[in-house]
N, C-alpha and C positions, 0 to 999 in steps of 0.2 A: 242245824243238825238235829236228825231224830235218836233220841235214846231209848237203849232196849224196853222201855218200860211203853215207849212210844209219845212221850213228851216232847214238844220240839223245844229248840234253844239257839238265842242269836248268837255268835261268839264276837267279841269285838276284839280287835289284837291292836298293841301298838308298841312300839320299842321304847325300851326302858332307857333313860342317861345312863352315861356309864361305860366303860369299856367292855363291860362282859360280852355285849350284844345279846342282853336279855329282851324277854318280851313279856308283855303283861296281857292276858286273857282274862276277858269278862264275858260271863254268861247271862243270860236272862230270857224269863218265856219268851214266846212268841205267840200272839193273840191268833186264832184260824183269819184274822182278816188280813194278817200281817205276811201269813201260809198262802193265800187264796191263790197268787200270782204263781208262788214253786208249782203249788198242787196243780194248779192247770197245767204249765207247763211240764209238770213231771208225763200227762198222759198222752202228751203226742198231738195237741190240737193243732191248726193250725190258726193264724192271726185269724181270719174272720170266726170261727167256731171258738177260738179266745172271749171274741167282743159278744158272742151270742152268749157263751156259757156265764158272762160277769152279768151281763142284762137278765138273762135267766135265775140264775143263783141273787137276785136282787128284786126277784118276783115278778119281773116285767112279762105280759101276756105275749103271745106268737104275734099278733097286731103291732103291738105295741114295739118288738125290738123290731118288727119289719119298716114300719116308721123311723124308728132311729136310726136304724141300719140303711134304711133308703133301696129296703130289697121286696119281694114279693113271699106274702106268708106261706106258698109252698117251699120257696127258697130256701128261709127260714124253719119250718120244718123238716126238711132233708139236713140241716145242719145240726137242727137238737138231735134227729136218730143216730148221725155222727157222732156226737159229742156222747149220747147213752153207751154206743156201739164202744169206743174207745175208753169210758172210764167203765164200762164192767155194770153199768144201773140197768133198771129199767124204765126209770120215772125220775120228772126234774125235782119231787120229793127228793128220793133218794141219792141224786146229785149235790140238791145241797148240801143233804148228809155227810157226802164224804167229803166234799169241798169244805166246809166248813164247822160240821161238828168238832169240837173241844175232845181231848180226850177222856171220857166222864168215866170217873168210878162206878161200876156197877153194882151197888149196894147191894152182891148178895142176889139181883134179879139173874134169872137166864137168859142167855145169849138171844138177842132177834130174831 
């Protein structure tokens, strides 16, 4: 779950002994590696622009995922302008940024 502050958090639930039918919630961060898998999927990829955007967001070259991928680099190409087109970027910088920046205090600097 994201909190208004925009922290995320795991919840972990389990039932309590007891007749009440209580239940015990545990929270804790969630690391953006732990995020990486919602946030893709929150933008509508679909499986192969999934397996791009993880090799992407892991620094891997247009060559490079086309080899792993076992596709051809313009292929590959048309699937990162996808993957830009649907999270809102312009640049696999800025994809990693949202896929994986931490929520960082901004100490006071101005906005990007």
């Amino acid at each position: 779950m994201c909190t208004p502050d925009g922290q995320w958090l795991a919840l972990h639930a389990s039932p309590l002994d007891g007749r009440d039918g209580g239940v015990a919630v545990v929270t804790s961060p969630v690391s953006s590696v732990q995020r990486l898998p919602l946030a893709i999927l929150a933008h509508g990829l679909s499986p192969r622009e999934q397996q791009v955007a993880l090799y992407a967001v892991r620094g891997a070259s247009t060559k490079e995922i086309a080899a792993l991928l076992h596709l051809t680099v313009p292929t590959v190409q048309q699937h990162v302008t996808a993957i830009l087109h649907k999270t809102g970027v312009r640049s696999r910088r800025e994809l990693v940024a949202l896929l994986m920046a931490d929520r960082l205090p901004t100490l006071g600097l101005p906005p990007a």
